[in-house]
C-alpha positions in Angstrom: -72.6 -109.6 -19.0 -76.7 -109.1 -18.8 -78.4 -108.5 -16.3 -81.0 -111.0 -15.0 -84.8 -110.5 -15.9 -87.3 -108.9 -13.7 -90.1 -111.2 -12.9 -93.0 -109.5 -13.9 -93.5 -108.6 -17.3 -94.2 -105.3 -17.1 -91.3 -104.0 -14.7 -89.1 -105.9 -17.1 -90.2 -103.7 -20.2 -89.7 -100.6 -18.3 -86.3 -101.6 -17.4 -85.2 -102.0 -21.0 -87.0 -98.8 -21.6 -84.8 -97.3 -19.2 -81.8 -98.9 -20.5 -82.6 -97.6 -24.3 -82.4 -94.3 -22.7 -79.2 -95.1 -21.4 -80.1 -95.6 -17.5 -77.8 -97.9 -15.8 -79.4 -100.7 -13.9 -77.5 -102.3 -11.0 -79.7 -105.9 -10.0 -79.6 -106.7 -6.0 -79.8 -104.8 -2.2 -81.2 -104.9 0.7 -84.8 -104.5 -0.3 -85.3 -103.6 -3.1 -84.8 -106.1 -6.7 -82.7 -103.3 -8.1 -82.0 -99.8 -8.7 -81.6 -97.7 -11.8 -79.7 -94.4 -12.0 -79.5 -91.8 -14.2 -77.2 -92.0 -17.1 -76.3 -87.6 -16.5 -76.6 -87.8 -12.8 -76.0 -83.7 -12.4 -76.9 -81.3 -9.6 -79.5 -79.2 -11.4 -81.3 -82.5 -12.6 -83.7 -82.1 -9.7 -81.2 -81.8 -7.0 -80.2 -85.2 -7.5 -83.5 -86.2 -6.1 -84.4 -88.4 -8.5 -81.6 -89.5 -9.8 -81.8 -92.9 -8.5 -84.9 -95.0 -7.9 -85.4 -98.2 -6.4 -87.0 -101.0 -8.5 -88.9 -103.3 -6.1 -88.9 -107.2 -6.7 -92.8 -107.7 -5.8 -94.4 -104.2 -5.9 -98.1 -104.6 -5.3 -99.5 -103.7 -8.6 -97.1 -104.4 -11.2 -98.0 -101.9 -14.3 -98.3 -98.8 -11.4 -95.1 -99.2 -10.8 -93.3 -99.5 -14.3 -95.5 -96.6 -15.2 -93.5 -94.7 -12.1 -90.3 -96.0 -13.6 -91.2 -95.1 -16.9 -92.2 -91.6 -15.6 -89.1 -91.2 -13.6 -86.7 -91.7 -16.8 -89.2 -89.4 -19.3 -89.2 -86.7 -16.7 -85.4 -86.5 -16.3 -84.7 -82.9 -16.7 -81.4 -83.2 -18.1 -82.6 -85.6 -20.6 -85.8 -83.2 -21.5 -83.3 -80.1 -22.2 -81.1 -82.0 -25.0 -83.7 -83.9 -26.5 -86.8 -81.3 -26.6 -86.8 -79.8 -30.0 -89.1 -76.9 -28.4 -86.7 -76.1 -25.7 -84.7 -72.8 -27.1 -82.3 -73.0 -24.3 -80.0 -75.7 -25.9 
């Protein structure tokens, strides 16, 4: 089943950015449009911190936040170790 669109263009790409990456995306709550969470979800990713992050339905300046989104999912540490061809520490 797919998910339903986000309503501004901009969130909506950095959704399916987030899903290419494997994040899950679960649409609906309380106040917020949706949430996306992290497809490793481990304790030394950050504490767990920022392994889930709201996705707001009319956020005040649309490409700010699906920057933030992008930024949360590109900064996943988990994520960084594996795919980092610098990192020695594989």
């Amino acid at each position: 089943m797919t998910r339903p669109s986000h309503s501004r263009k901009e969130v909506e790409e950095a959704l399916r950015y987030a899903e290419e990456q494997h994040w899950r995306i679960d649409v609906g709550g309380s106040h917020a449009w949706g949430k996306i969470y992290c497809p490793y979800n481990e304790n030394e990713c950050r504490y767990g911190e920022f392994c889930i992050t709201s996705v707001w339905s009319t956020p005040k300046n649309p490409g700010n936040h699906a920057r933030a989104l992008r930024r949360v999912v590109d900064n996943c540490t988990t994520h960084r170790k594996w795919c980092d061809p610098d990192d020695k520490e594989k």
